[in-house]
Structures are given as structure tokens and as C-alpha cells.
C-alpha positions as CSV (number, residue, x, y, z in Angstrom):
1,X,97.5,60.7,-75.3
2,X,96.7,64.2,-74.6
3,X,99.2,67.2,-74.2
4,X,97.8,70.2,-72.1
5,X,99.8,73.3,-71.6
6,X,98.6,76.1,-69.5
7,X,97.7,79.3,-71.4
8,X,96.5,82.7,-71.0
9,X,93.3,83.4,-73.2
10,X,93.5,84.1,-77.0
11,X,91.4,87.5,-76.3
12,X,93.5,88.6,-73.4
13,X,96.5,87.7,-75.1
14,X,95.8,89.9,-78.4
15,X,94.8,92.7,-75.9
16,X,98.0,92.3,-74.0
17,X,100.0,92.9,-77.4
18,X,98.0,95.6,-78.7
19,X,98.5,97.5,-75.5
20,X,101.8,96.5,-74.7
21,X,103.7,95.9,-77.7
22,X,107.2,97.0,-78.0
23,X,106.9,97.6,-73.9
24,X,109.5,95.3,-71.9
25,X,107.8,93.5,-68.8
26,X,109.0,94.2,-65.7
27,X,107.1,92.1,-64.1
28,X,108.6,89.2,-62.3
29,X,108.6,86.0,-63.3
30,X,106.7,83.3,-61.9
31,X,107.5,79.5,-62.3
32,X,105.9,76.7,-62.9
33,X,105.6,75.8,-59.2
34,X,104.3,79.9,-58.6
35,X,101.8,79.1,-61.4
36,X,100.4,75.7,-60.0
37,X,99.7,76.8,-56.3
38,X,97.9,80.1,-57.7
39,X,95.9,77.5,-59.6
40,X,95.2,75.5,-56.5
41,X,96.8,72.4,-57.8
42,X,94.2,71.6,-60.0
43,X,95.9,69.1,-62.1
44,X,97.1,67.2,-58.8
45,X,93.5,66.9,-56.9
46,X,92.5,63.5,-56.1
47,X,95.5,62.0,-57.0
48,X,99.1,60.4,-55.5
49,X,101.4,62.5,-55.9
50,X,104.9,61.5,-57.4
51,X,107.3,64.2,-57.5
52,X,110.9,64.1,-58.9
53,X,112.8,67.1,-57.7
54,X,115.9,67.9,-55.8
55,X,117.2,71.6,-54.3
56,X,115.9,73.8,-56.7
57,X,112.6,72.5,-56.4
58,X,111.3,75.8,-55.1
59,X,109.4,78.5,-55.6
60,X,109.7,82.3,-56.1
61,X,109.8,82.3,-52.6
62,X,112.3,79.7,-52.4
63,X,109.7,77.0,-50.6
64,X,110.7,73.6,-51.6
65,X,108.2,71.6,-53.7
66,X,108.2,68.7,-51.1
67,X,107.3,71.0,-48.3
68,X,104.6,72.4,-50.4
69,X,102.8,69.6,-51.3
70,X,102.9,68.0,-48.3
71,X,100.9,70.7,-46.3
72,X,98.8,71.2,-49.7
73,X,95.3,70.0,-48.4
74,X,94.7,69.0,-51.9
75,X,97.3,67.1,-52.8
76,X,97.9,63.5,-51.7
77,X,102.2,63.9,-52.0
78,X,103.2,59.6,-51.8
79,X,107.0,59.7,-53.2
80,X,109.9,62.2,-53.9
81,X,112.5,60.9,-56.8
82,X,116.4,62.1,-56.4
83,X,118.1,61.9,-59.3
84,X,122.0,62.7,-59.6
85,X,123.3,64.3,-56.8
86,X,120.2,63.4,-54.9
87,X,117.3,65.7,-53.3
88,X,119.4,67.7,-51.5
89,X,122.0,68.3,-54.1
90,X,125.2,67.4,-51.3
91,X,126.3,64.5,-54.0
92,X,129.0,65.1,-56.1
93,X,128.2,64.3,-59.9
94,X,128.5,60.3,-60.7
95,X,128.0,59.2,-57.2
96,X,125.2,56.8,-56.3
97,X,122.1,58.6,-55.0
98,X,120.5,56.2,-51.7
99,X,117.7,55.7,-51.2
100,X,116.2,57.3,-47.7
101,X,113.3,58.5,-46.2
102,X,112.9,62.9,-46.4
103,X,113.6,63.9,-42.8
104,X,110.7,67.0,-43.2
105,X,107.9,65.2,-44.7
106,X,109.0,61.8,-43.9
107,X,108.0,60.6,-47.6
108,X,110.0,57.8,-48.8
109,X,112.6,59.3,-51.1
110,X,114.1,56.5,-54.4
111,X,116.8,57.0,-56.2
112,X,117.4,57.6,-60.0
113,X,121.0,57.7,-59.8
114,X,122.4,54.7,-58.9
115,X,121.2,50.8,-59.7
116,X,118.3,52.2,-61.3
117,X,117.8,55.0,-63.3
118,X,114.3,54.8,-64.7
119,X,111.3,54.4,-61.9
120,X,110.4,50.6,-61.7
121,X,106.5,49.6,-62.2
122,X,107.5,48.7,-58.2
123,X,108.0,52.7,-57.2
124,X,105.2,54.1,-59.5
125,X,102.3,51.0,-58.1
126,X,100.8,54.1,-56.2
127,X,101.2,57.1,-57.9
128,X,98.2,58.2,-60.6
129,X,100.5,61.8,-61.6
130,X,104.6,62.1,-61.8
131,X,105.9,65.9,-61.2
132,X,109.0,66.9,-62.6
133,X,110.7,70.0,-60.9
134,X,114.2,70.6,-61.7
135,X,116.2,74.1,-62.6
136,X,118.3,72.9,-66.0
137,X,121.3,74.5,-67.2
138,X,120.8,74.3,-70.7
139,X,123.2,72.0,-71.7
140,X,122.3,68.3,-73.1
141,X,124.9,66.3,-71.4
142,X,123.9,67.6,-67.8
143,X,121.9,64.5,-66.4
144,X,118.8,66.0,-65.4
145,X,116.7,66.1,-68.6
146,X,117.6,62.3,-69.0
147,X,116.3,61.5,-65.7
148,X,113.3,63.5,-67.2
149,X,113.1,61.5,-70.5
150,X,113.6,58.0,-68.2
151,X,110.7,59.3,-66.1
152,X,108.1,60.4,-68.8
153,X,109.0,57.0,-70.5
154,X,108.2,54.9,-67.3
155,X,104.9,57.3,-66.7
156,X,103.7,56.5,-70.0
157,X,104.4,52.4,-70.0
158,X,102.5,52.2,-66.7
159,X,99.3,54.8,-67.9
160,X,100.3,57.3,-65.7
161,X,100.7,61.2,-66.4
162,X,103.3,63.5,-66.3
163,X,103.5,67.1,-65.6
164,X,106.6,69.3,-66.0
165,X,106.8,72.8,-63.6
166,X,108.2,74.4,-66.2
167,X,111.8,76.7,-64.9
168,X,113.8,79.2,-67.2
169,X,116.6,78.4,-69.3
170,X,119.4,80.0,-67.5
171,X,121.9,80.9,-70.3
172,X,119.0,81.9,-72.2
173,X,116.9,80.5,-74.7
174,X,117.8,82.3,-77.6
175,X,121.7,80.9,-78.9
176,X,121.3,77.1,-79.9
177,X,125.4,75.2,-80.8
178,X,126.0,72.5,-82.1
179,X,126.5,69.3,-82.6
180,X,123.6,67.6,-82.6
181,X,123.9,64.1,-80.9
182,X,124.0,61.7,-83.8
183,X,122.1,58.0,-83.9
184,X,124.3,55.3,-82.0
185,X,126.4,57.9,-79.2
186,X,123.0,57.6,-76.8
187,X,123.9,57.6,-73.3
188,X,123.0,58.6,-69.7
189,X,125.0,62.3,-70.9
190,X,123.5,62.5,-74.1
191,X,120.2,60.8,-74.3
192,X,118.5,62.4,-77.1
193,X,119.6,63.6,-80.9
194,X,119.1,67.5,-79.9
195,X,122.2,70.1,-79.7
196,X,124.5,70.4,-76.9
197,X,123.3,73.5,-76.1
198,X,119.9,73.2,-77.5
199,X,118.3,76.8,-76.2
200,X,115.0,75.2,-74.5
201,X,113.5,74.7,-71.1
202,X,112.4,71.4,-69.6
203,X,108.7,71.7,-70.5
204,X,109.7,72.7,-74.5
205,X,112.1,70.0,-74.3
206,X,109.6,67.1,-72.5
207,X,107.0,68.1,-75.0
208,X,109.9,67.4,-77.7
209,X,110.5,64.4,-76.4
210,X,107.1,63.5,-76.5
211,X,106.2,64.8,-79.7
212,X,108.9,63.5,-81.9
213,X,108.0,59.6,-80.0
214,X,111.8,58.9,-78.5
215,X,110.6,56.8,-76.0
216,X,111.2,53.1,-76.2
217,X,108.3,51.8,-78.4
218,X,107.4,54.9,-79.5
219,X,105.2,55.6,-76.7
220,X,103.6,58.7,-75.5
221,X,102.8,60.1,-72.0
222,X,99.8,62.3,-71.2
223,X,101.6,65.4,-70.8
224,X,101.2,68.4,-68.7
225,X,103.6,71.7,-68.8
226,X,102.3,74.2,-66.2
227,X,104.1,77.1,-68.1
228,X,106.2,79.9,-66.8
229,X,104.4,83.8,-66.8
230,X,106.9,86.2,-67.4
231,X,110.1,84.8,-69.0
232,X,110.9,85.3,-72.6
233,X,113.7,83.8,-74.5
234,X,116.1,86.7,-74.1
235,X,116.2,86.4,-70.1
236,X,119.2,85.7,-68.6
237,X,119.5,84.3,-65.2
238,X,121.1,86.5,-63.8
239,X,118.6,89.3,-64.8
240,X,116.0,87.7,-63.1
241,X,115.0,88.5,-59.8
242,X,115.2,84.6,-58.8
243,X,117.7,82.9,-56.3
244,X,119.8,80.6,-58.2
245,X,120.1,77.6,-56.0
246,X,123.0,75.4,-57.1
247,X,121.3,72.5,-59.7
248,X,125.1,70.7,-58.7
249,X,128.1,71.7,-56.6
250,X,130.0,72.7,-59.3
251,X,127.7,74.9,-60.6
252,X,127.6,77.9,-58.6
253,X,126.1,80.6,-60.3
254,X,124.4,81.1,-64.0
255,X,128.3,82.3,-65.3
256,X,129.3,79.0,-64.3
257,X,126.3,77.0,-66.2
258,X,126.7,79.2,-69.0
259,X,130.6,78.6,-69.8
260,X,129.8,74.8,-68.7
261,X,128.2,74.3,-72.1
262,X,131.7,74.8,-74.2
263,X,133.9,74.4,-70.9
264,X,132.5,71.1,-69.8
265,X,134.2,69.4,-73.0
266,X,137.4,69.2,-71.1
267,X,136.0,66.7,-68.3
268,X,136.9,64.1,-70.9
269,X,140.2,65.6,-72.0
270,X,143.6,65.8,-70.3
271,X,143.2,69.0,-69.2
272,X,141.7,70.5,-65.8
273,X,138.5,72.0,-66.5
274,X,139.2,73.8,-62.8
275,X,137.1,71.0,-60.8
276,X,139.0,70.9,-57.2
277,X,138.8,74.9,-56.8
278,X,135.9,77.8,-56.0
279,X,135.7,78.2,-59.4
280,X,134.8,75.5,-61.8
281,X,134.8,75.8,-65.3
282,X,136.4,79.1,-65.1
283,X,139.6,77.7,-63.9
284,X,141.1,75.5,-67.0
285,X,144.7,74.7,-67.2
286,X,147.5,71.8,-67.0
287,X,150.9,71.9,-65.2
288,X,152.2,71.4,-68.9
289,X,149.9,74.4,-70.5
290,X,151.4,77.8,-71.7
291,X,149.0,79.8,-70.2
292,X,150.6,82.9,-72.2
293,X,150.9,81.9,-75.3
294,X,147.5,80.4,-75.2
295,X,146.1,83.3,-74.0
296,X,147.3,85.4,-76.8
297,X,146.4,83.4,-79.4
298,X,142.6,83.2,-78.2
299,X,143.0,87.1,-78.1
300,X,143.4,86.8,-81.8
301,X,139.8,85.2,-82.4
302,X,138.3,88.5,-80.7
303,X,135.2,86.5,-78.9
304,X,131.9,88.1,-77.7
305,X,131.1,88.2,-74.1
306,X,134.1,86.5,-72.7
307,X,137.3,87.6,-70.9
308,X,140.5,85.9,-69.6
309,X,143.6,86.2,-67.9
310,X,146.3,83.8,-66.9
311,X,146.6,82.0,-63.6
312,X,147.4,79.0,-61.8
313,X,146.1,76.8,-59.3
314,X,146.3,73.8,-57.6
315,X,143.7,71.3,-57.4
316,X,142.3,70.0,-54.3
317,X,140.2,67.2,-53.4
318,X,136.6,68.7,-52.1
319,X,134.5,66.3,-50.5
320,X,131.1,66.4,-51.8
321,X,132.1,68.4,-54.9
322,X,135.6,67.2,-56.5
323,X,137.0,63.9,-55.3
324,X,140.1,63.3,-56.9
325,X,140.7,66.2,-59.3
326,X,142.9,66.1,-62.4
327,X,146.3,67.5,-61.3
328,X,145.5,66.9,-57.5
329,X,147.8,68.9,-55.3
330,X,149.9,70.4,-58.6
331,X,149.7,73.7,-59.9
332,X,148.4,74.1,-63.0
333,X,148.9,77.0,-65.4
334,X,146.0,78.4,-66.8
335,X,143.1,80.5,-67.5
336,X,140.6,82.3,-65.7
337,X,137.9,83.0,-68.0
338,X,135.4,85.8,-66.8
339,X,132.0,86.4,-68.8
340,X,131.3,90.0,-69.9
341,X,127.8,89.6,-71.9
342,X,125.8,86.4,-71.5
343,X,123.7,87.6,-74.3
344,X,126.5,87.5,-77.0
345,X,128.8,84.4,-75.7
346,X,128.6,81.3,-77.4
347,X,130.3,79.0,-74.9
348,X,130.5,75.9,-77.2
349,X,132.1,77.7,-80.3
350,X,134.5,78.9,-77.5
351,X,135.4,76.0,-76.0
352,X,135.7,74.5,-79.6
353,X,138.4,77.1,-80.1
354,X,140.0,76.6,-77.0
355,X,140.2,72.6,-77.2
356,X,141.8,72.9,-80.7
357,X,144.5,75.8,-80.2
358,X,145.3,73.6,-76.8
359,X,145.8,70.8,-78.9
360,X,147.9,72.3,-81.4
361,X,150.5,74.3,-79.0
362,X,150.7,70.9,-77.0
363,X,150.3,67.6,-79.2
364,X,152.8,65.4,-76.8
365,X,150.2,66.6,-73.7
366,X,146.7,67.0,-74.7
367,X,144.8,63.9,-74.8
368,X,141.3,62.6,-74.1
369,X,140.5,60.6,-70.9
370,X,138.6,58.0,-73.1
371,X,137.6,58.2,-76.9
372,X,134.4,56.9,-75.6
373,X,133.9,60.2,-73.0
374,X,134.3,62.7,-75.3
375,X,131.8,60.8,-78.0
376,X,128.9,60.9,-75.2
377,X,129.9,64.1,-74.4
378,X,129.9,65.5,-77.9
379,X,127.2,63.0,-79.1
380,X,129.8,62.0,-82.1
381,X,132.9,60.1,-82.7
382,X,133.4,63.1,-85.5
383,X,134.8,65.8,-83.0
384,X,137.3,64.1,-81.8
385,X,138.5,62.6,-84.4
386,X,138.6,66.1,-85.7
387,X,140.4,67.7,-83.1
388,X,143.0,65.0,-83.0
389,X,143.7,65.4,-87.3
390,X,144.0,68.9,-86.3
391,X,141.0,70.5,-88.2
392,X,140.6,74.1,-88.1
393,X,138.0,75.2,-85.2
394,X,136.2,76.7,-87.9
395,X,135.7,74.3,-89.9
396,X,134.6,71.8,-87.0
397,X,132.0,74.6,-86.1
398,X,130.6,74.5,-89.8
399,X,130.6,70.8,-90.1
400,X,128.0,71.2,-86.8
401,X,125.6,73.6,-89.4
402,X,123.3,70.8,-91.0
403,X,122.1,69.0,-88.3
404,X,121.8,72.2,-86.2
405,X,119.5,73.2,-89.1
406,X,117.6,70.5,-89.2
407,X,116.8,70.3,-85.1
408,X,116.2,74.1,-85.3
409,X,113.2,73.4,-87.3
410,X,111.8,70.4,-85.2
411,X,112.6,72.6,-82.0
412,X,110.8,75.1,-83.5
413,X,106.9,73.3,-82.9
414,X,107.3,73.1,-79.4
415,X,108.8,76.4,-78.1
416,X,106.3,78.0,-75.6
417,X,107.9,81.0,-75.5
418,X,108.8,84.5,-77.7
């Protein structure tokens, strides 16, 4: 099978870093989507049109994909695929997507989040390309780049191509945590050996995927990434002048996805990663945590980028974000964690820290929800086990350092961007 990637000519490019070296761009950045309609849909003429996508499907001029392709003369648009939290992103994370028909383009719209995950050879009968369109947050156990790896694998059993509209990494693509998900922990959260916070976009990571042959069988998909102009490794979401559209409910801003990477651990611990407030993720607390004490002692570890203060809280139940909240209608003491530079703040060694001091200043409370949620979520058994024999947080982080090493250097072949 083929891989193609849009580029800019050899010549031009040399000419463009002669002239311009050591000169930041303030151009702005165009996506994927910006970068396939300037090209007239070229790789889409002739063809039905599958496209999976949900809310942040859109362009620099926040136009949704659907809508796009639908009034595109050239392209013949035959299905839309929701994955979680379907096309409109109104479901809250773990609920089963429906399947329905999309009110504005009135294409038939089937679900990848419910009875089926992976697009049957009964949805894909009629469609020649798949499209994938979805703004990641950077983090492997958010469900998207799954539905992605499900997808490519079902384009390339049925000889049909794929093509990602490539979309930044929104805490950056420079900082890469561990751990690594190790063989026998793949799930649905975790579907892939590559870090938890692995430091790549969707089209790097699809052409990973594809490269390194994780597909059932070994099979590979002709592969497409219409690449980004623009965006560099060192961007930050919030830096760029781009609408962040919530990928879920409870992430409502880049902050939010960048302290989900480390913070997110606590969804399979006994303690309220903030889920049921405004502020998830940077609300954490218990009704049995010593906000104070905890607080001071992460003082102590003098972190980069991050700031916190105690508060408290109390849960609520939030239809279509937060049903049934830990703690529901108690008030939990806690933290309210604030970041100060997203270049410098490594949100999993953080919320390593933070899991193991809560652990140690309350052995008769913490807890995990399920051994076997925090092992998809951490891709090991060997975290937890860790946290709960009380191993230093440093030592936990180190113990991450070989097989971060060793998917730094497959990561390297397939990053598209400096």
C-alpha cells in the first residue's frame, strides 16, 4: 500500500529556510480541512465519501466538515461516522452513540460508540475513501485515536483508503511521558503500545500506526495525511488563533486537555477528579482529603507551569456531561490546580506525584475504582501495583524511562513536523 503526505516542494522549502531561518511565523495556521479545500479536494474527486468526524470537524472558519462536503461539487459525501460522544459532541463520555440521520445534510449518520466500534463491511459497501477529522488532545487513553486505528483497520480489510485532515496537538508536540502501554493491557482506552502522552498529532500517529503494522493481520491501509501549514511542535493551543471547540464536555478549553493527561488517572481512583463541576480536572479532591496538608507537600516538589490552591466543592450530577459524579451532592476538600506555562508542565509526572503523596497521607481512603481501570488507563498492571507498595513518585517516573526511550525512537520516523 502507498502512504502519501502532502508537502511543500524541496526547492521552495530550502529557500523558505535560507530566507527565513531563525524568523518565527506568524502566519496562521491552516488545517488539514483549510489545506484540502484550497486543493480542491483532489484526493476525494470521483469518489464516496466516508467521513468520521464529530464537532470539531471544522475549519479555520469554523465550517463543519459535513456541511462542506456536502455543498462541495466534487465530492460525492455518502456517510458521516460518530464516534464517542457522537457528531455533535452532546454525549457524555461512555454512553452509546445512536445511530440517526444528520438533520443539515440529511446523510445517514452510524455509530462507533456503542454495539459496534469498528465500521462493518455493511457501512463501508459504498464508500471508495474514509476521512478522519477529529481535534485530539494528546493523551492515549482519550477514545478518539482508537476509533481512528478501528477505522484505518476496517478501510484497509475492505481495500479502501484512508485519509487523515491532520489537526494540531493541543498541549503541544514537544513533551512525550510515560508509560508506554505494555503488550496484554490493550483496550478501547489504550489501544496501542505508545506513551500516555505520546507528543503527536493524528496524522503522525495514523501513519505510526500504519507503519509499525498494528492492525489485526498486519495489514496496511493506503494512507493519506493532508498535513497542517503552519504549526510547529512548540504551538500551544492556546497560542493559536484557532477556536477550540470542546473534543468532549468535559474538556473545555486546551488547560483542561493539557492537565487531563496526568489528572485523568484519578477517574479510576477513589478520588474526584472534579467531574460534576465547571471545572473538570482542575477540581480534584475527596470529602476525606486534607486539602492543606496536601497542598503543602506538593509545594515542596517546586513543579513547572502549575499552580494550586485549596477548595471545596460539591459534585453535581450534569446531564450530558457528569451523570453520577463521585461524591454526588458532598463537598469535597480539595484542589484547584491552575496552569501557569503549558510549555514547561508535565501533567503526567504531576499527577504521578499527586496520586502517590494522596496515597500516602490517606492509606484507609485512597483506593482504585477497579485494578482493571487503572491498568487500561496506565497501559500496566506495574503502576498501580506501585503506587499501592508505596514507591517513591520518582522512582515510578524512572521506571517509565526505557520504554519511553525506545517509542521515542520509533516515533521519531513519522513526525511531520519541526
Amino acid at each position: 500500500m502507498n502512504l502519501k503526505v502532502t508537502t511543500i516542494p524541496l526547492i521552495f522549502l530550502v529557500l523558505t529556510l535560507i530566507c527565513c531561518s531563525n524568523v518565527p511565523s506568524d502566519k496562521p495556521v491552516e488545517l488539514g480541512l483549510d489545506v484540502l479545500q484550497n486543493n480542491q479536494f483532489s484526493v476525494l474527486k470521483d469518489k464516496r465519501v466516508g467521513v468520521i468526524t464529530n464537532q470539531t470537524g471544522v475549519d479555520s472558519k469554523n465550517r463543519h466538515i459535513a456541511d462542506i462536503l456536502h455543498s462541495a461539487e466534487e465530492v460525492n459525501l455518502v456517510a458521516l461516522f460518530g464516534p464517542e460522544h457522537g457528531i455533535r459532541g452532546d454525549i457524555e463520555g461512555g454512553y452509546t452513540v445512536s445511530e440517526e440521520v444528520d438533520e443539515k445534510t440529511g446523510v445517514p449518520v452510524y455509530s462507533l460508540y456503542g454495539d459496534t466500534r469498528k465500521p462493518t463491511q455493511e457501512m463501508l459497501k459504498n464508500i471508495d475513501v474514509l476521512v478522519f477529522d477529529i481535534q485530539d488532545v494528546g493523551t492515549r487513553f482519550y477514545t478518539y485515536i482508537s476509533t481512528m486505528s478501528l477505522a484505518m483497520e476496517a478501510a484497509a480489510e475492505n481495500d479502501i483508503s484512508f485519509v487523515v485532515l491532520d489537526r494540531p496537538n493541543p498541549i503541544t508536540g514537544k513533551i512525550v511521558e510515560g508509560p508506554v502501554l505494555k503488550p496484554g493491557f490493550t483496550s478501547f482506552v489504550g489501544i496501542h503500545p505508545i506513551a500516555l502522552r505520546h507528543g503527536m498529532t493524528v496524522g503522525e500517529l495514523a501513519m505510526l500506526f500504519n507503519g509499525e503494522r498494528f492492525f489485526k493481520d498486519s495489514v496496511k491501509v493506503d494512507l493519506t495525511v493532508i498535513k497542517m501549514k503552519n504549526w510547529d511542535r512548540q504551538s500551544w493551543y492556546g497560542d493559536l488563533v484557532l477556536q477550540w471547540i470542546r473534543p468532549s464536555p468535559n474538556i473545555p478549553d486546551p488547560e483542561t486537555a493539557l492537565l487531563y493527561a496526568g489528572i485523568g488517572l484519578l477517574e479510576a481512583s477513589l478520588v474526584s477528579e472534579g467531574r460534576g463541576t465547571s471545572i473538570p480536572f482542575k477540581n480534584i479532591g475527596a470529602p476525606w482529603l486534607n486539602a492543606v496538608a496536601l497542598s503543602s507537600e506538593l509545594d515542596k516538589l517546586t513543579f513547572e507551569g502549575i499552580s494550586f490552591d485549596t477548595t471545596s466543592y460539591v459534585p453535581a450530577d450534569m446531564p450530558g456531561a457528569a451523570v453520577n459524579p463521585k461524591f454526588e451532592g458532598t463537598k469535597c476538600n480539595g484542589l484547584l490546580l491552575s496552569v501557569t506555562n503549558p510549555n514547561t508542565f508535565q501533567s503526567v509526572k504531576f499527577g504521578v506525584h499527586l496520586i502517590c503523596l494522596i496515597k500516602k497521607m490517606h492509606r484507609d481512603y485512597f483506593g482504585w475504582r477497579s485494578a482493571g481501570g487503572i491498568d487500561r488507563m496506565a497501559g500496566t498492571d506495574e503502576f498501580r501495583k506501585a503506587v499501592d507498595s508505596g514507591v517513591p513518585a520518582e522512582k515510578i517516573l524512572a521506571s517509565f524511562e526505557p520504554d519511553l526511550e525506545k517509542f521515542m525512537a520509533m516515533r521519531s520516523k513519522y513526525l511531520l513536523y519541526e
